[in-house]
N, CA, C and O atoms as CSV, one atom per row, in Angstrom:
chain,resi,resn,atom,element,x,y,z
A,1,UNK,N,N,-9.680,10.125,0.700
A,1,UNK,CA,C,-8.465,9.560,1.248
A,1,UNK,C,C,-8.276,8.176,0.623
A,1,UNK,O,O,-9.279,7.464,0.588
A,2,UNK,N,N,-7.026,7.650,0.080
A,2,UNK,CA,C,-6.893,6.564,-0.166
A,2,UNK,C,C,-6.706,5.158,0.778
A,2,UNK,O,O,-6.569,5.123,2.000
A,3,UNK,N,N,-6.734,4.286,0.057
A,3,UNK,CA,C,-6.789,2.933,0.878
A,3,UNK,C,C,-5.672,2.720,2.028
A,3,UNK,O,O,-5.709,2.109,3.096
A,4,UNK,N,N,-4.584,3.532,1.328
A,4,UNK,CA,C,-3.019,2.954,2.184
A,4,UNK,C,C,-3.306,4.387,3.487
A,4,UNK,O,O,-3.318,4.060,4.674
A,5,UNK,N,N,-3.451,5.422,3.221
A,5,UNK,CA,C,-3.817,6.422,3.926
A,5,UNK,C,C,-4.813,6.433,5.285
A,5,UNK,O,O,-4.649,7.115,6.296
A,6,UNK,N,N,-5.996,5.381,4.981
A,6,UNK,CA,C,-6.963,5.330,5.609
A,6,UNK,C,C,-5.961,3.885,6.376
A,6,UNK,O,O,-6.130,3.845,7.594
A,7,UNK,N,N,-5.174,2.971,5.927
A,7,UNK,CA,C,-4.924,1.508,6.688
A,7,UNK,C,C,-3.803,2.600,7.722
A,7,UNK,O,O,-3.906,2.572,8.948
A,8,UNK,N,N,-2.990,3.321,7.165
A,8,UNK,CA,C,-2.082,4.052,7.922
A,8,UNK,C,C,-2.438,4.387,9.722
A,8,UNK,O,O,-1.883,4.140,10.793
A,9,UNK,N,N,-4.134,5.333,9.098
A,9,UNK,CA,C,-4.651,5.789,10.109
A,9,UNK,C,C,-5.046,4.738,10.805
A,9,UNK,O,O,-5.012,4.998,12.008
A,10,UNK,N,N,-5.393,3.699,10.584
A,10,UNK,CA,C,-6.264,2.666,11.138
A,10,UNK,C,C,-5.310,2.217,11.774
A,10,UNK,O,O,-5.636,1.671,12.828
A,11,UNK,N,N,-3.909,2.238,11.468
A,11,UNK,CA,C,-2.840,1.688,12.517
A,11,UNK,C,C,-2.441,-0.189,12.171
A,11,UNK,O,O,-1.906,-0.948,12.979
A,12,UNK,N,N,-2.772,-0.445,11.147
A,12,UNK,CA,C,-2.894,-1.682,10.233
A,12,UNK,C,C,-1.726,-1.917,9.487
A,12,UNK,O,O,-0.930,-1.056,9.112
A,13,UNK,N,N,-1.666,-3.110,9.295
A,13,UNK,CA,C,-0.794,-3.392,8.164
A,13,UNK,C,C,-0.930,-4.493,6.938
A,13,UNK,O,O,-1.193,-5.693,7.019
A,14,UNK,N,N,-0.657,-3.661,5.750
A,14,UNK,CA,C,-1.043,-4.453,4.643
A,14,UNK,C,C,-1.559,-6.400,5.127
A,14,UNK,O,O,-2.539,-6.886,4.563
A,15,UNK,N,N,-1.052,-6.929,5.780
A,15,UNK,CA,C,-1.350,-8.229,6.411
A,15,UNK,C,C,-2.317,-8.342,7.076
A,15,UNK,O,O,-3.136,-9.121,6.587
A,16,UNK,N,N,-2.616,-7.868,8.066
A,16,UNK,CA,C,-3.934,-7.811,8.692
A,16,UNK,C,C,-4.990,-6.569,8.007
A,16,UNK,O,O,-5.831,-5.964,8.672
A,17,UNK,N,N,-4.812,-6.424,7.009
A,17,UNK,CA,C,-6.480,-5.993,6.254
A,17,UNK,C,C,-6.667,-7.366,5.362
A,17,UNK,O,O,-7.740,-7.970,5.369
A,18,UNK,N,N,-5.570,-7.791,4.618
A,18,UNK,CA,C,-5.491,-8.380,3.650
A,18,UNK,C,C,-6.211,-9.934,4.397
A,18,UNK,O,O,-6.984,-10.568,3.679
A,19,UNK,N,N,-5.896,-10.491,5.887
A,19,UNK,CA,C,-6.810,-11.532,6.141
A,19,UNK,C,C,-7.860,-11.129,6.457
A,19,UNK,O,O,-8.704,-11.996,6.226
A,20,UNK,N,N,-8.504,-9.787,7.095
A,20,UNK,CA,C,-9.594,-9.532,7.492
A,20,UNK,C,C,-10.606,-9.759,6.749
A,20,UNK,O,O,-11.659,-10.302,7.084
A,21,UNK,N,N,-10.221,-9.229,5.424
A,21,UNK,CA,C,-11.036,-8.815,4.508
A,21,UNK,C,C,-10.930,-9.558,3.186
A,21,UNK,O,O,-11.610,-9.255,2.206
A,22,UNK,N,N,-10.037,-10.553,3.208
A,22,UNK,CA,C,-9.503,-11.837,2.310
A,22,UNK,C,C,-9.529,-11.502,1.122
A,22,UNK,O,O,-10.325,-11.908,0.276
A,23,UNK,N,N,-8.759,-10.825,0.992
A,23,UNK,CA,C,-7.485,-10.194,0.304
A,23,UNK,C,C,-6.093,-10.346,0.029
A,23,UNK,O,O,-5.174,-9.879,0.700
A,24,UNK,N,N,-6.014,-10.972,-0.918
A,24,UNK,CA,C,-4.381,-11.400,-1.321
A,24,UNK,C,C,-3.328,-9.790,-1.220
A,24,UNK,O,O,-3.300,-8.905,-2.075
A,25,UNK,N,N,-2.544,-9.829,0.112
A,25,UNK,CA,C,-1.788,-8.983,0.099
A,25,UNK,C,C,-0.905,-7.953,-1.007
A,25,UNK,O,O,-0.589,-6.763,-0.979
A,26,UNK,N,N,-0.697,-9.056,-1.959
A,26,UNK,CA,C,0.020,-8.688,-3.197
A,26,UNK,C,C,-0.662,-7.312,-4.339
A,26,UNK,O,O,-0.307,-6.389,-5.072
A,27,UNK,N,N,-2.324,-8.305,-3.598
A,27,UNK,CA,C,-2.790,-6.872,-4.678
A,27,UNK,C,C,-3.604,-5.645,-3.911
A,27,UNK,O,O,-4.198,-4.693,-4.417
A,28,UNK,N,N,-3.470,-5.912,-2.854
A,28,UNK,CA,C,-3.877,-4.433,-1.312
A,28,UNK,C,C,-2.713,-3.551,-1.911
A,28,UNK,O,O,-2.798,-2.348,-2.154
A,29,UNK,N,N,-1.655,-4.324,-2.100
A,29,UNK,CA,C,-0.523,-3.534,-2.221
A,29,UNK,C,C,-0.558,-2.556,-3.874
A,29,UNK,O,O,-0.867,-1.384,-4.091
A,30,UNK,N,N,-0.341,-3.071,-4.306
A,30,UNK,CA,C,-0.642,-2.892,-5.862
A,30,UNK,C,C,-1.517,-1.684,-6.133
A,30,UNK,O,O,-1.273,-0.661,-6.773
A,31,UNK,N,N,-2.833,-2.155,-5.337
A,31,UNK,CA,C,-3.985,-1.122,-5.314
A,31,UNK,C,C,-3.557,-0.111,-4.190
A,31,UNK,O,O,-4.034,0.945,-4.607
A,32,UNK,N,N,-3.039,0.117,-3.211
A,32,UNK,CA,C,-2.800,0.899,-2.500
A,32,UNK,C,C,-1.436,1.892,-3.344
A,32,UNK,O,O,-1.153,2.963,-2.807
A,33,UNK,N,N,-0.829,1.573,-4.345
A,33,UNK,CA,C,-0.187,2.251,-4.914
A,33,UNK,C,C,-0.469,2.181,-6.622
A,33,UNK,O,O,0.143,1.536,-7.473
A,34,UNK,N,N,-1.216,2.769,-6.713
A,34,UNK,CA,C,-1.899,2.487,-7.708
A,34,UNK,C,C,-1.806,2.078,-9.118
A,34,UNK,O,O,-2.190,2.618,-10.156
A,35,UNK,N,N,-1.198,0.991,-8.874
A,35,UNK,CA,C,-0.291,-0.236,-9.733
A,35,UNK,C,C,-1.941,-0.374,-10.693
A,35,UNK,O,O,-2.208,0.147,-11.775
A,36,UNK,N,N,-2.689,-1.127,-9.952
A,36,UNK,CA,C,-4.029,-1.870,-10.490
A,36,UNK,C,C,-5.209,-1.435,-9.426
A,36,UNK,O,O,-4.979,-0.437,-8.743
A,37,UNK,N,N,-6.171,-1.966,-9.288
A,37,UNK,CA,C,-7.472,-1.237,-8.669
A,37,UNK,C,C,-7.952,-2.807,-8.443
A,37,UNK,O,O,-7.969,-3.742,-9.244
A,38,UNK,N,N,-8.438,-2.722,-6.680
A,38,UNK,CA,C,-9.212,-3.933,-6.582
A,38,UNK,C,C,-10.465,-4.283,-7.279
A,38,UNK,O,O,-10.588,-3.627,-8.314
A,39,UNK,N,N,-11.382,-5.057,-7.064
A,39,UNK,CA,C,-13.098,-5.469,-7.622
A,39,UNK,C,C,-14.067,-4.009,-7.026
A,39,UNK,O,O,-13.598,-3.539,-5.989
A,40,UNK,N,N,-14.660,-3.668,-7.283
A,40,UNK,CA,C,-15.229,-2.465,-5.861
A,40,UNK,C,C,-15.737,-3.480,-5.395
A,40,UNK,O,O,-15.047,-3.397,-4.379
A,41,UNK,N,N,-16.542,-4.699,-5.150
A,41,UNK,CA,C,-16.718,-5.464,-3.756
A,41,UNK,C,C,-15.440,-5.352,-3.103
A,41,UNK,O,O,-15.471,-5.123,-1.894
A,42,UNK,N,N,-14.466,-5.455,-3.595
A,42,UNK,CA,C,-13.666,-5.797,-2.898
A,42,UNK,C,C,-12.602,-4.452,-1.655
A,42,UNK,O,O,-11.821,-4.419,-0.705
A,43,UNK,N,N,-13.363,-3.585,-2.615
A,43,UNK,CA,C,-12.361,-2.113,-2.052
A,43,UNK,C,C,-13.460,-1.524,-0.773
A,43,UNK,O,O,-13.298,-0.902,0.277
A,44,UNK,N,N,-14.644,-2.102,-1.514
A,44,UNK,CA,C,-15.569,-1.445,-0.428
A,44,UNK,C,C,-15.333,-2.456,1.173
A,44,UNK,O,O,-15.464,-2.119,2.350
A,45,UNK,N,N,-15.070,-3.347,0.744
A,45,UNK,CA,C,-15.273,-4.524,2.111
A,45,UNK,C,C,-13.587,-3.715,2.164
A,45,UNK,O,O,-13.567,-4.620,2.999
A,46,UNK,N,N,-12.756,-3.260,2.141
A,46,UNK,CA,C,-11.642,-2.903,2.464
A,46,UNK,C,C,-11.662,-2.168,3.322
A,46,UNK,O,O,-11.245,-2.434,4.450
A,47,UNK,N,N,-12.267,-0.824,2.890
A,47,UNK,CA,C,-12.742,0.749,3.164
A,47,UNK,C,C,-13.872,0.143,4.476
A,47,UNK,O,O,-13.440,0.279,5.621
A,48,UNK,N,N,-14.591,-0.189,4.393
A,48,UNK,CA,C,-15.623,-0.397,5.591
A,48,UNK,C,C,-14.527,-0.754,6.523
A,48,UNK,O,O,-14.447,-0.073,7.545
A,49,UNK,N,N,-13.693,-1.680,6.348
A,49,UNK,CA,C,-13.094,-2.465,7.425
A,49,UNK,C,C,-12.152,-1.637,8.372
A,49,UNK,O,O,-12.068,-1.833,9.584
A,50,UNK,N,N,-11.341,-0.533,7.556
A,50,UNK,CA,C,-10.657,0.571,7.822
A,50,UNK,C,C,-11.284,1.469,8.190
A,50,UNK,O,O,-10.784,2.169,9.071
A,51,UNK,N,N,-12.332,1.733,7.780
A,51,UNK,CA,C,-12.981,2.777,8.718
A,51,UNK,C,C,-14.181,2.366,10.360
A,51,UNK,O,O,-14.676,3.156,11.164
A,52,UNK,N,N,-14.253,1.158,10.303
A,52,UNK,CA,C,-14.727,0.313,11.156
A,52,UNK,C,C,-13.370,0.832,12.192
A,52,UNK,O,O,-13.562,1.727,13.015
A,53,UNK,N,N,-12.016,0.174,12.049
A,53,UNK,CA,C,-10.928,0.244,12.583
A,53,UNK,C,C,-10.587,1.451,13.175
A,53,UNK,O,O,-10.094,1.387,14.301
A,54,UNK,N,N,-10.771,2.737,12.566
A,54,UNK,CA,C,-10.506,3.957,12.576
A,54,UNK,C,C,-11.793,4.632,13.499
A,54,UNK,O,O,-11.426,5.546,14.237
A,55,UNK,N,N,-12.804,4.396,13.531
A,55,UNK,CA,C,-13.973,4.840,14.455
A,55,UNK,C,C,-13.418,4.324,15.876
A,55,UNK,O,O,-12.993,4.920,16.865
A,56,UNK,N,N,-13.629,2.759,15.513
A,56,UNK,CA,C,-12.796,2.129,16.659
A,56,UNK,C,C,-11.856,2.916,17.689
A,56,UNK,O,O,-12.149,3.271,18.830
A,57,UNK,N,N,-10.950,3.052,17.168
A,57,UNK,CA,C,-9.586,3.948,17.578
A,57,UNK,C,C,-10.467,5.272,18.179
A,57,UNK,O,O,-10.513,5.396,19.403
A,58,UNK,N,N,-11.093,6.155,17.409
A,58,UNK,CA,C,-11.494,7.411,18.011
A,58,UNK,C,C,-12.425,7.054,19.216
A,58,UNK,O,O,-12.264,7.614,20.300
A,59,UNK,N,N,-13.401,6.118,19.018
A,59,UNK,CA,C,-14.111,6.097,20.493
A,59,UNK,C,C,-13.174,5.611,21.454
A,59,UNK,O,O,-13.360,6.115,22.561
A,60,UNK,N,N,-12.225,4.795,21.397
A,60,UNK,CA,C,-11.055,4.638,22.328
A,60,UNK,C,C,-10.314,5.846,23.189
A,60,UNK,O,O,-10.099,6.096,24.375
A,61,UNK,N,N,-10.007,6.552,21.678
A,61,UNK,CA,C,-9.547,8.319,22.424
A,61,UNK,C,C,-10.089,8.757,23.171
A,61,UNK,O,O,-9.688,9.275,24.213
A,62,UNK,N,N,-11.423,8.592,22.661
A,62,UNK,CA,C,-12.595,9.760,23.223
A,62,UNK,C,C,-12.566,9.057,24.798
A,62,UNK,O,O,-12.232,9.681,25.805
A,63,UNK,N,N,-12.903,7.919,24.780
A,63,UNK,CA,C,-12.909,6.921,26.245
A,63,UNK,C,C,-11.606,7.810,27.124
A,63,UNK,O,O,-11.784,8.248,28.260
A,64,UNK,N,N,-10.526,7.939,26.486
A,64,UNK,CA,C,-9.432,7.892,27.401
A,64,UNK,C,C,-9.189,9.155,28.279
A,64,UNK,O,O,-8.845,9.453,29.422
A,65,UNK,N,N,-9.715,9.966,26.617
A,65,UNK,CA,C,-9.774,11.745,27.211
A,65,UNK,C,C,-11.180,11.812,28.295
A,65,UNK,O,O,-11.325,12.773,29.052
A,66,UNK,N,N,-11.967,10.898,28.258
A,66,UNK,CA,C,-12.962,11.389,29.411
A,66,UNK,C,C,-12.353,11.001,30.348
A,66,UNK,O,O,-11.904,11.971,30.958
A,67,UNK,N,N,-11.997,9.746,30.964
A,67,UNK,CA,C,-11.334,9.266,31.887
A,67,UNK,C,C,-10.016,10.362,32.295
A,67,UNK,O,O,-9.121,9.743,32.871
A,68,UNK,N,N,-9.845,11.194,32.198
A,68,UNK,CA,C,-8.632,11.812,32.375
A,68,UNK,C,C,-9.319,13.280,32.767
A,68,UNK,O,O,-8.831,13.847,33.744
A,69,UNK,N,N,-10.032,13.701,32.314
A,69,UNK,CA,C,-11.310,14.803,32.721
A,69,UNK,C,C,-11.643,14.544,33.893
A,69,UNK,O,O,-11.378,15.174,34.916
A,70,UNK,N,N,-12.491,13.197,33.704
A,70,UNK,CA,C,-12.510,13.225,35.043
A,70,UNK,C,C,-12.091,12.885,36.431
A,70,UNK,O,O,-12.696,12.987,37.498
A,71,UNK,N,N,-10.499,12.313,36.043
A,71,UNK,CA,C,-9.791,12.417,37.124
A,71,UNK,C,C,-9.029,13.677,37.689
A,71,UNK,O,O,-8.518,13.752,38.806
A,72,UNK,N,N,-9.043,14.642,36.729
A,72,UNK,CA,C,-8.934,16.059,36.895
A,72,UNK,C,C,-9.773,16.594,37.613
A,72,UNK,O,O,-9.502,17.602,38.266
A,73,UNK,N,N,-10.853,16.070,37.626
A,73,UNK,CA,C,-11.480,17.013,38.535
A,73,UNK,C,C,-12.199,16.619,39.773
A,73,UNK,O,O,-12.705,17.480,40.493
């Protein structure tokens, strides 16, 4: 999955990866359409951060769907 794909899922926007992970927006962008290609330090500290974000989010789900289980029953 690509960078813009994975920030999509993560629910992010080019701006907040780009300070997280201090990253000049201009070229998240660039590299997310594959204009140019970041440093790999730099794609990897990207990718961790997005998928950090994206785990995030699923244990949230997962939290919400139990809570709802067990008010069902």
């Amino acid at each position: 999955m690509g960078l813009k794909e994975l920030r999509i899922v993560a629910g992010l926007t080019q701006c907040d990866v780009a300070k997280q992970c201090g990253v000049d927006r201009s070229r998240l962008s660039l590299a997310e359409n594959e204009y140019s290609k970041l440093r790999p330090e730099e794609e990897a500290t990207v990718r961790n951060a997005l998928l950090r974000h994206i785990e995030a989010k699923a244990a949230q789900f997962k939290g919400v769907l139990s809570a709802k289980e067990a008010i069902a029953v």
